[in-house]
C-alpha positions in Angstrom: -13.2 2.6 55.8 -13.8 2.3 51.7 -13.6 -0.8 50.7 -13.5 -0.4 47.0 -10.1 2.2 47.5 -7.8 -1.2 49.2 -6.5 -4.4 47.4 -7.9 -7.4 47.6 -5.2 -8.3 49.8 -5.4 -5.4 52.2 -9.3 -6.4 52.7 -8.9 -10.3 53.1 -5.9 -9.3 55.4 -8.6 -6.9 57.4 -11.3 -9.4 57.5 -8.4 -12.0 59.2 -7.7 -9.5 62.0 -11.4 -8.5 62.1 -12.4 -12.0 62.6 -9.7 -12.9 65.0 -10.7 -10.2 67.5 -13.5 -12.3 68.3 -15.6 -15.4 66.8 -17.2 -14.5 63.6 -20.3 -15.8 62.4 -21.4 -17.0 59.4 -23.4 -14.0 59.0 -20.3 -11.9 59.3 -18.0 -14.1 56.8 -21.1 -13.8 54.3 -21.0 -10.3 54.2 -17.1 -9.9 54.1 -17.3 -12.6 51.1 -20.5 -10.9 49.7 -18.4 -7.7 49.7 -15.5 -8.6 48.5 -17.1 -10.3 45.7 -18.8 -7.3 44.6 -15.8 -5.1 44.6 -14.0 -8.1 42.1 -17.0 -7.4 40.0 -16.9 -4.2 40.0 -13.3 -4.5 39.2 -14.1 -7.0 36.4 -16.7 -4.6 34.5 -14.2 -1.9 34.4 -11.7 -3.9 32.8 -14.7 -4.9 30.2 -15.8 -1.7 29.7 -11.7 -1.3 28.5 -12.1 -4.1 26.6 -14.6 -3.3 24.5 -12.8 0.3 24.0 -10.0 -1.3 22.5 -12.4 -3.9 20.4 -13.8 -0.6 18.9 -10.3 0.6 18.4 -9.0 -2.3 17.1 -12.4 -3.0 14.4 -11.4 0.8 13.3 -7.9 -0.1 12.4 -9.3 -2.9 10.9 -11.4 -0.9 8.3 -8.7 1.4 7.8 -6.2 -1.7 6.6 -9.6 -3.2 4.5 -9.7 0.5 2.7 -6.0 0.5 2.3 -6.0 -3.1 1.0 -8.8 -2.4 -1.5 -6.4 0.9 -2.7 -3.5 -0.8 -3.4 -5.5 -4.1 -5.2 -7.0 -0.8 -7.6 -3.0 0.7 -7.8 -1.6 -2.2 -8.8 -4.4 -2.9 -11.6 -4.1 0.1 -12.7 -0.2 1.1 -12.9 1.9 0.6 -15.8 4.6 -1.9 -14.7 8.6 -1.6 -16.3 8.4 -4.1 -18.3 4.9 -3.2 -19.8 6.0 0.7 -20.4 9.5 -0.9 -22.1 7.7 -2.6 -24.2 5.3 -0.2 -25.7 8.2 1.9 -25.9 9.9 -0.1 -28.4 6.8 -1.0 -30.3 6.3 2.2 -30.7 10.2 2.9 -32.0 9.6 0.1 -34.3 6.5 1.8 -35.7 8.3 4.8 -36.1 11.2 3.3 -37.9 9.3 1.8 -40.3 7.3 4.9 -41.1 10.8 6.6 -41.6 11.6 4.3 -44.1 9.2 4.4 -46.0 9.6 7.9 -46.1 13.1 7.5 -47.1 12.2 4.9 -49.6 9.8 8.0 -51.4 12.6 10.2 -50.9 15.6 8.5 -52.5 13.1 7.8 -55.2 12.7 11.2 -55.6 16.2 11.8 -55.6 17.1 9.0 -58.6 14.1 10.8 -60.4 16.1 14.0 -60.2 19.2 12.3 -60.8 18.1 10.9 -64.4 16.7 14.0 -65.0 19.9 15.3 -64.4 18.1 18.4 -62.4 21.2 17.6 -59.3 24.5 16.0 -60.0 26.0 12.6 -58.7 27.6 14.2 -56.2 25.2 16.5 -54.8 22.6 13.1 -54.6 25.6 10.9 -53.3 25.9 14.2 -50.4 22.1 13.9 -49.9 22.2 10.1 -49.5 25.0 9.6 -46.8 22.9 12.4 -44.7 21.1 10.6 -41.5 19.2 8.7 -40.6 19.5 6.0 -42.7 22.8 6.9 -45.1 23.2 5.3 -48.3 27.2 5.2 -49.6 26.3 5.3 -53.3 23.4 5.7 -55.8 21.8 3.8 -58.4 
């Protein structure tokens, strides 16, 4: 018979009747016990050997979530938030408005130049002004 194929309880149970057949000796009870104790360690280092199978797996997972950490710690440097991209958004309208005024500014200069030279009439410069983006109502 295998021993290493039955449970635990199946052999201890065999051992009972094996003994009770007739007076065992200490010999005999030192071998069952020295036999059954090697099949529990035998047992035991399988369930090691598993063990460290899954610590492998699990220090694998671990280095994965470590590379994933460091990835989203370089994202989130990195990215422009909301708030950042409105803001240099509207700077940048503001620094466009104000170089449109000042081009404005030249050209209604311009245009009261022409006027006093009378090269365009009042209401051809008073047409010119209310045009966008920034529309004047009358002229100077």
């Amino acid at each position: 018979m295998r021993w290493r194929r039955l449970t635990i309880a199946t052999q201890i149970s065999f051992c009972y009747y094996m003994f009770m057949e007739k007076e065992p000796t200490i010999k005999d009870v030192l071998e069952a016990v020295n036999e059954l104790s090697s099949n529990i360690d035998g047992r035991f280092s399988r369930v090691d050997e598993r063990f460290e199978k899954i610590d492998d797996r699990f220090e694998k997972i671990d280095g994965r979530f470590e590379k994933i950490d460091r990835e989203i710690g370089w994202i989130k440097s990195n990215m422009v938030t909301k708030d950042h991209f409105d803001d240099r958004l509207a700077d940048l309208k503001g620094d466009l408005i104000v170089m449109m005024r000042k081009e404005d500014a030249k050209f209604v200069a311009l245009l009261e130049l022409l006027r006093r030279k009378e090269m365009i009439s009042v209401p051809e410069a008073e047409a010119i002004l209310s045009m966008e983006p920034f529309p004047k109502l009358f002229i100077k």
